[in-house]
C-alpha positions as CSV (number, residue, x, y, z in Angstrom):
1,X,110.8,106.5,71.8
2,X,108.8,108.3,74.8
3,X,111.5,109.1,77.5
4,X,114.2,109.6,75.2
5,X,115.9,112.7,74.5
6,X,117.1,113.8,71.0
7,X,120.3,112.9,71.6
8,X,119.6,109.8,72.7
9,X,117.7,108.8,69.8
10,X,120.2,110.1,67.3
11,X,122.7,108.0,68.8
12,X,120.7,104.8,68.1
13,X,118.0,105.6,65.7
14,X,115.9,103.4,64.0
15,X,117.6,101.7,61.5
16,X,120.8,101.4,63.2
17,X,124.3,102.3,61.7
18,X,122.5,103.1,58.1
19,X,119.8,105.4,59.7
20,X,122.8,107.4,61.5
21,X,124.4,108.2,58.9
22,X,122.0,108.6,56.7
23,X,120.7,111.5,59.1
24,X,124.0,112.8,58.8
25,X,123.7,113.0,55.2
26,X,120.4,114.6,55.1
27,X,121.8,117.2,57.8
28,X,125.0,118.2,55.5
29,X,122.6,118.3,52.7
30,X,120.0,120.6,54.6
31,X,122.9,122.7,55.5
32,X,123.7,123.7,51.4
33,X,120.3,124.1,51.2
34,X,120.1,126.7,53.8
35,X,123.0,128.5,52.7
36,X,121.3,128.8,48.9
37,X,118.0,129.3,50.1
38,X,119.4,132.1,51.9
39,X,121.3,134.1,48.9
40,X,119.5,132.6,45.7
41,X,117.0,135.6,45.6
42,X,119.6,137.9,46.2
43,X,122.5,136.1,44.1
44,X,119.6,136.2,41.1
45,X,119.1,139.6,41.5
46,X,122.3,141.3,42.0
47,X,124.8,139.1,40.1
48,X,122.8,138.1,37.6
49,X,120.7,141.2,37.2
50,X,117.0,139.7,37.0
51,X,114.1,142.3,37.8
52,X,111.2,140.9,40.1
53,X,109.1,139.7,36.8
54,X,112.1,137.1,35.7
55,X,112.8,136.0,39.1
56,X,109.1,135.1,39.4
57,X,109.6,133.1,36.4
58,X,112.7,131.5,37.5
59,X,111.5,130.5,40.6
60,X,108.1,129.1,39.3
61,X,109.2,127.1,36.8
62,X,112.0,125.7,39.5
63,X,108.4,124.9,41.5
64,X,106.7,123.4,38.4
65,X,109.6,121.1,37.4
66,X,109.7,120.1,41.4
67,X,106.7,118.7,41.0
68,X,107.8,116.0,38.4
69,X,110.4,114.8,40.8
70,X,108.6,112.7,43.3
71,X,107.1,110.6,40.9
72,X,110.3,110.5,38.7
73,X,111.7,109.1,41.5
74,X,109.3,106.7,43.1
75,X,109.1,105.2,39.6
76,X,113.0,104.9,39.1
77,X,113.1,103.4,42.7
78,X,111.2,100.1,41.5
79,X,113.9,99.0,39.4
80,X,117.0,100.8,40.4
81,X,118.3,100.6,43.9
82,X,117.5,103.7,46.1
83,X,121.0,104.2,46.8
84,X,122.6,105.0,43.7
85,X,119.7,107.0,42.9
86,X,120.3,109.5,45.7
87,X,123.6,109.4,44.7
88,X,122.9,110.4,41.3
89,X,120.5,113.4,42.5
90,X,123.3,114.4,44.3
91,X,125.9,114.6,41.8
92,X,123.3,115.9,39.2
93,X,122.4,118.9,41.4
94,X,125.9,119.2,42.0
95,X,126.7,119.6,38.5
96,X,123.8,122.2,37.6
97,X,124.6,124.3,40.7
98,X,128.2,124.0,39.2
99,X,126.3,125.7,36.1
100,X,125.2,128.7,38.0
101,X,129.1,129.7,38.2
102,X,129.4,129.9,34.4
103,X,125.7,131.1,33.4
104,X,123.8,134.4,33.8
105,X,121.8,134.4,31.1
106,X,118.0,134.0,31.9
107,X,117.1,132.2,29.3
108,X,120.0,129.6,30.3
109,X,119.6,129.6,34.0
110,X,115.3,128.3,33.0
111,X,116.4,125.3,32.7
112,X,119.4,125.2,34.9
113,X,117.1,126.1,37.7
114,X,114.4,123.3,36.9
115,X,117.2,120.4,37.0
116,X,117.9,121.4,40.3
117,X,114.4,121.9,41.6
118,X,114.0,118.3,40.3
119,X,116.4,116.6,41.2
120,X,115.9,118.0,44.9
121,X,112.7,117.0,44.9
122,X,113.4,113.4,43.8
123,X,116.3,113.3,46.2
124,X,113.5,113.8,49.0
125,X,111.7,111.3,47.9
126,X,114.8,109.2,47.6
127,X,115.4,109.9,51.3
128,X,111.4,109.1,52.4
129,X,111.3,105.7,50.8
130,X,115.1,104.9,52.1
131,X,113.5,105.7,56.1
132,X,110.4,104.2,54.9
133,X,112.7,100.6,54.8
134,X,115.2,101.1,57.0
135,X,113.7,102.0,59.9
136,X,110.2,100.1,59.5
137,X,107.4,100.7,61.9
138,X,109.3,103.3,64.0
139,X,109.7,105.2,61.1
140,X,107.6,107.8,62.9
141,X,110.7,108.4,64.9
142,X,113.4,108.7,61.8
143,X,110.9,111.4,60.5
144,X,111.1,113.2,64.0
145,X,115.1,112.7,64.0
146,X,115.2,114.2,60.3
147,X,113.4,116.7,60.8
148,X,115.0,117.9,63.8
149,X,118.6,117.7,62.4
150,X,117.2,119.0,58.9
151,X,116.1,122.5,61.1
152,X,119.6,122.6,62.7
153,X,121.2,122.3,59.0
154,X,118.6,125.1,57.7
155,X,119.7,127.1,60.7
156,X,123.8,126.4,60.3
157,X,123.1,127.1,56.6
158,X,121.5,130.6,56.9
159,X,124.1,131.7,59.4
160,X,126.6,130.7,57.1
161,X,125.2,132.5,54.3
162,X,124.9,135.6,56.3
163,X,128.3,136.3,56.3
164,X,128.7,136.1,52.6
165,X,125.6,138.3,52.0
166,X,127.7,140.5,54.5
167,X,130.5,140.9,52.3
168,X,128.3,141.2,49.4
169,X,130.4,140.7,47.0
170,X,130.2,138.3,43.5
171,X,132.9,136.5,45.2
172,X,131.4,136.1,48.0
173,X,128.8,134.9,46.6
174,X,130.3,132.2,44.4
175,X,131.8,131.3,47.5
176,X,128.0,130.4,48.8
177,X,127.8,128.4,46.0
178,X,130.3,126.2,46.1
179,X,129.4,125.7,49.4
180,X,126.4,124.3,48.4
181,X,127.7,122.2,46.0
182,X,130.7,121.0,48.9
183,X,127.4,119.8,50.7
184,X,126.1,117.8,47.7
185,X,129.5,116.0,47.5
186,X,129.5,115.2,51.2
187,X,125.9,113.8,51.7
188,X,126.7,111.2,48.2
189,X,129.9,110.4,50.0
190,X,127.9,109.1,53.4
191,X,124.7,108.1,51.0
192,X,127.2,106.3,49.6
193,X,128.6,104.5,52.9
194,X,125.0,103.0,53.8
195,X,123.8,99.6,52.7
196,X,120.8,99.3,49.9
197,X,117.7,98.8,52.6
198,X,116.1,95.8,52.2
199,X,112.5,96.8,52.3
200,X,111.7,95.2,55.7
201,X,110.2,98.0,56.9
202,X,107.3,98.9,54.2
203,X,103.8,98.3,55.1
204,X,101.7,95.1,53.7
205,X,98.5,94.5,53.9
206,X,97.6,91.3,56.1
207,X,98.3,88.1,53.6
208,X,95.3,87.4,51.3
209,X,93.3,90.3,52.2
210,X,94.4,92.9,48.9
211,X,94.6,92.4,44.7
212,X,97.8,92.8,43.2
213,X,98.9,96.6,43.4
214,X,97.8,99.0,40.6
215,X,99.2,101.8,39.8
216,X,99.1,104.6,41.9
217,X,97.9,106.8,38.7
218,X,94.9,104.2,38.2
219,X,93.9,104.1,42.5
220,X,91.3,106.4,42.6
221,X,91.5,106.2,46.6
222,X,95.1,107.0,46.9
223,X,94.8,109.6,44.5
224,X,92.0,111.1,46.6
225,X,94.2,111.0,49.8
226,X,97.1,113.0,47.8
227,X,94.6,115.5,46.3
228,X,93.9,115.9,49.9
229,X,97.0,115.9,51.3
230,X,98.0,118.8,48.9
231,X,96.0,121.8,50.4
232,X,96.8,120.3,54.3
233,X,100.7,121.4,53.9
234,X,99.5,125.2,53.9
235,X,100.9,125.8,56.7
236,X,104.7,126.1,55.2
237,X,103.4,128.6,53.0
238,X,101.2,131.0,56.0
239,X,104.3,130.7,57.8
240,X,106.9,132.2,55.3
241,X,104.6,134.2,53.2
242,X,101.3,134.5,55.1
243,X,102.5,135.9,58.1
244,X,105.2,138.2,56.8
245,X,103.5,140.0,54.4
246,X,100.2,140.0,56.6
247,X,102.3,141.7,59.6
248,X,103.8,144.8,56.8
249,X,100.8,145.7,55.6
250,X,98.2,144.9,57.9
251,X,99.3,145.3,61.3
252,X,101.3,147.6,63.6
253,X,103.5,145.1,64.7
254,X,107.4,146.1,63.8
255,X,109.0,144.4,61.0
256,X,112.0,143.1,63.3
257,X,109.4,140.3,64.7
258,X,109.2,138.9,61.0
259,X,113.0,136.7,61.9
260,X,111.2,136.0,65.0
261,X,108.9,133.3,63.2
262,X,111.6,131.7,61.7
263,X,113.3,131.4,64.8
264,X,110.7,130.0,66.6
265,X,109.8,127.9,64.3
266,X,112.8,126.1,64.7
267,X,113.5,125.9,67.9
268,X,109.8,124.3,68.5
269,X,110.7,122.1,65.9
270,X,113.9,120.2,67.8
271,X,112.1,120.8,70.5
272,X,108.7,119.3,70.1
273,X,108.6,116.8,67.2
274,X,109.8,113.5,69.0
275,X,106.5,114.1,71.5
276,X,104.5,115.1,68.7
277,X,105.6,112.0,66.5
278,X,105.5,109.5,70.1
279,X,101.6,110.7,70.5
280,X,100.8,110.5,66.6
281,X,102.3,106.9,66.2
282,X,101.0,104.7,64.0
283,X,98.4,104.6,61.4
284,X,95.4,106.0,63.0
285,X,97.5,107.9,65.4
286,X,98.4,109.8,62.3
287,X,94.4,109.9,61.0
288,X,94.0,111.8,64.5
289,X,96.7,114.2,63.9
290,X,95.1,115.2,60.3
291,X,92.2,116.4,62.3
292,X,93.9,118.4,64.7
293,X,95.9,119.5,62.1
294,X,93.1,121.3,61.0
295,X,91.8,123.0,64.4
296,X,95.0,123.9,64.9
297,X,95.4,125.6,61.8
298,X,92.0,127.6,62.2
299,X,93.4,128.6,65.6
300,X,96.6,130.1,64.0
301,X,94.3,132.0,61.7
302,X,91.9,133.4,63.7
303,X,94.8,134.9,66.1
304,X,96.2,136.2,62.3
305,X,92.7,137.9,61.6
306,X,92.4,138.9,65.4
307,X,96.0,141.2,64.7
308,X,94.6,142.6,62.1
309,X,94.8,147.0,62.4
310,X,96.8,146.3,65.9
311,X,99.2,148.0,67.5
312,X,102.8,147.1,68.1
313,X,102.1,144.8,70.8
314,X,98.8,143.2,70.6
315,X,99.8,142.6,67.1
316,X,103.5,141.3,68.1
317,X,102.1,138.6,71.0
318,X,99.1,137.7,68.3
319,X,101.2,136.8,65.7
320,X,103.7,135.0,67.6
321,X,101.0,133.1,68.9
322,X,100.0,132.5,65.9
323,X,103.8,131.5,64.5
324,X,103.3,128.9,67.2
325,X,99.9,127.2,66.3
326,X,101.1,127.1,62.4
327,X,104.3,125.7,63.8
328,X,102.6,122.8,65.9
329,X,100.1,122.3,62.7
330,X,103.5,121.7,60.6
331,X,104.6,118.8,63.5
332,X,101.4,117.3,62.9
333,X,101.5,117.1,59.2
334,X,104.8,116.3,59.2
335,X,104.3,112.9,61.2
336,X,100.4,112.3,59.3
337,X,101.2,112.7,56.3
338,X,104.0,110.7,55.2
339,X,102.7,107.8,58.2
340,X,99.5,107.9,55.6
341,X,101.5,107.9,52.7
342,X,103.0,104.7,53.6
343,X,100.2,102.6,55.5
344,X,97.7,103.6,52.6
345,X,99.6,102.7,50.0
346,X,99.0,98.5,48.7
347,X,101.8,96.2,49.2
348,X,104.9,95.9,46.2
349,X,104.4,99.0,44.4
350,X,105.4,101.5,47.7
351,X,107.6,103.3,45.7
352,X,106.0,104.3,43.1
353,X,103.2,105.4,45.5
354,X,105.3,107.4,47.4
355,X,106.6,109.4,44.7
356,X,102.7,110.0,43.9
357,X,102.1,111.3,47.4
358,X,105.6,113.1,47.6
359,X,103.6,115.8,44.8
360,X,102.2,117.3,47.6
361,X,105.0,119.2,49.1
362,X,105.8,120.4,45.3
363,X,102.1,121.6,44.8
364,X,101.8,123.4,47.5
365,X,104.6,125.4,46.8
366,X,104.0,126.5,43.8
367,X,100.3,127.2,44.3
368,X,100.2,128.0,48.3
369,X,101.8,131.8,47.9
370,X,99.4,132.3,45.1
371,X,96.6,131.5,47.4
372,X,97.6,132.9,49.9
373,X,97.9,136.3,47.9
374,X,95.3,136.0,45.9
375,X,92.5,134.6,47.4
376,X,92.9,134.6,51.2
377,X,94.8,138.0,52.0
378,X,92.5,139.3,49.2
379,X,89.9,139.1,51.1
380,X,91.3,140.6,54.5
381,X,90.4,138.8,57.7
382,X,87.2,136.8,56.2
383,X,89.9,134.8,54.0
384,X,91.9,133.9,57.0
385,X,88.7,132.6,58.6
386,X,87.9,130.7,55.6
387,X,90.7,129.4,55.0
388,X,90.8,128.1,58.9
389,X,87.4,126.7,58.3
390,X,88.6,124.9,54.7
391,X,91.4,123.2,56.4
392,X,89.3,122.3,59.4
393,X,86.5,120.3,56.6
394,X,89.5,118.7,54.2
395,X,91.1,117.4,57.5
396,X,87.8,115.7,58.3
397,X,87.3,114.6,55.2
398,X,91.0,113.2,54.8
399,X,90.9,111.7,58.2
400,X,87.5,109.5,57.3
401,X,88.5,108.5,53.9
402,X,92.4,107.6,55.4
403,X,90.2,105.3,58.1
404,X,87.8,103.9,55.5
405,X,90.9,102.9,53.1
406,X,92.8,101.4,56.0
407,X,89.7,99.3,56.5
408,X,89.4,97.8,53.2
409,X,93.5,97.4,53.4
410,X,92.9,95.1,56.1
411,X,95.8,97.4,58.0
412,X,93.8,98.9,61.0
413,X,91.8,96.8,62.6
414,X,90.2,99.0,64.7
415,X,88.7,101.9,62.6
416,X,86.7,103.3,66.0
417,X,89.4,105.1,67.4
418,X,91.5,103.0,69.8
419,X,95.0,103.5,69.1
420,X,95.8,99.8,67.0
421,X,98.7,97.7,66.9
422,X,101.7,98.8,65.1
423,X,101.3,97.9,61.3
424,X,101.9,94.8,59.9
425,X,105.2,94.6,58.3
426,X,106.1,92.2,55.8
427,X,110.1,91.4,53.9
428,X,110.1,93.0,50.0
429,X,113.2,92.9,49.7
């Protein structure tokens, strides 16, 4: 992939004819999102009439049912081919959203809300393990493609929802939702269009050298590397909390730079993660990246700490800068931890075990405001500084025991540090 532009590589991804359009798919899909993601808070609070205590609610038992998703998934995807399962999350997010047109009672939309929440979670899990077999060991790239066309869809999706925010009206946003639910109906249409991968492309240990797989509930290292893995994808939440609410009430800086994160966020995104994937390749390529993962969080948050009683501008270029670090942090995850997810896992049971691992994401948003609230904003600069100095520990510590569990994988022979061969690859289909 090094020398090749985005374009390029979304013309002929890895994984060929399936991959591309299963991009596509994942874009329209990203798209809805944004435009929900956009007006849900609103749509909850001015059509349905919620005060800030339900909506809390709502949205935290959405984040709690998420959570079941992954593994639902992964689990499903051992005996039921991955394609009609994405299709099903599709059309079963389709039909609760369709529930949001008829239902404003909160004690309805509890569990209207979860469905969806799950079923979008399991559909991203869906996705992972599909990449995971299409596109085999370049599957470092795919992630890079996704999540460059995924920011583009966010970004689409927001601007559309802008103009129905600006109208304001409960048509309008009805409108928004059916939107959202056009985009479900699209990306099961082109999910629909691919072939059922194979499995070519999931990571086996070299033949003779592992047991049988046990379950990922039972592997006490696996589990480890997800318990990990869970406080190391902070970063979404400093960016879209952290930050915000850090630059309000704790700094000069003027409100109108809050947009700017987002912003920049995404642009760095298309514009950075096929280097940042190209350097992080492979497995111990992504056990580097979890450690600078973790410096480069700490530098985010000491430039947060650093704009702390500022004025307009020091606190403006501080927290930009900052924007930037968390942003690059979030490129490294990205790539480390669903390359770890993979190569750690044993061979025939990768599903299930990425389900396991696909908690992460789910946890962390449901708990990651909360700590950032709570516990690190509590405590005024000193919590930012901790918290830099906690993620700069737990990426050690995930980075030796991800090395260590290669080893007795038999996966990367070189545990020192040289960049290894590409992982072996073996058929399970």
């Amino acid at each position: 992939m090094r020398g090749n532009g985005l374009i390029a590589q979304l013309r002929r991804p890895p994984g060929g004819r399936d991959a591309r359009i299963m991009l596509l798919a994942q874009c329209v899909d990203r798209t809805g999102t944004g435009v929900w993601a956009a007006a849900s808070v609103l749509y909850f609070t001015y059509v349905c009439g919620m005060d800030a205590r339900q909506l809390g609610l709502l949205l935290g038992v959405g984040a709690v049912a998420g959570i079941a998703g992954s593994p639902l998934a992964g689990r499903a995807a051992e005996r039921v081919p991955v394609r009609w399962l994405l299709i099903g999350c599709h059309l079963l997010r389709l039909g609760a959203m369709g529930l949001l047109l008829v239902v404003d009672d909160f004690a309805a939309l509890l569990p209207v809300v979860a469905l969806i929440c799950l079923a979008e979670r399991a559909a991203k899990t869906l996705e992972m393990l599909f990449a995971t077999r299409v596109a085999g060991e370049r599957r470092a790239t795919y992630q890079a493609l996704f999540r460059s066309v995924a920011n583009a869809g966010y970004a689409l999706g927001a601007g559309v929802a802008a103009i129905g925010l600006a109208v304001g009206t409960t048509a309008a946003y009805r409108v928004l939702i059916l939107a959202n639910g056009l985009s479900y109906v699209l990306a099961a249409v082109l999910v629909w269009r691919t072939r059922e991968p194979s499995g070519r492309g999931l990571v086996a240990a070299k033949a003779g050298a592992a047991p049988a797989a046990p379950s990922p509930w039972r592997d006490r290292g696996y589990l480890r590397f997800v318990l990990l893995d869970m406080p190391l994808n902070l970063d979404d939440s400093v960016l879209n909390v952290g930050l915000p609410l850090w630059l309000v009430h704790h700094t000069g800086a003027p409100h109108a730079v809050v947009p700017v994160f987002l912003v920049l966020n995404t642009v760095l995104v298309v514009l950075l993660q096929l280097r940042v994937s190209a350097w992080a390749e492979g497995a111990l390529g992504a056990a580097a990246a979890v450690r600078w993962y973790g410096v480069t969080v700490l530098g985010g948050c000491l430039l947060i700490a650093l704009a702390t009683g500022a004025g307009p501008v020091l606190a403006s270029v501080a927290l930009l800068a900052a924007a930037m670090l968390i942003t690059l942090a979030e490129l490294l995850r990205s790539v480390s931890s669903w390359e770890l997810a993979v190569v750690l896992a044993p061979p025939g049971a990768q599903a299930s075990y990425l389900g396991v691992a696909g908690m992460s994401q789910s946890v962390q948003k449901s708990v990651g405001p909360l700590l950032l609230t709570g516990v690190v904003m509590a405590a005024g600069p000193v919590g930012w500084l901790g918290l830099g100095a906690a993620t700069v520990g737990l990426g050690t510590l995930q980075r030796r025991a991800s090395l260590r569990r290669l080893a007795a994988l038999g996966g990367a022979a070189d545990g020192a540090g040289a960049k290894p061969a590409r992982p072996v690859t073996a058929s399970v289909g």
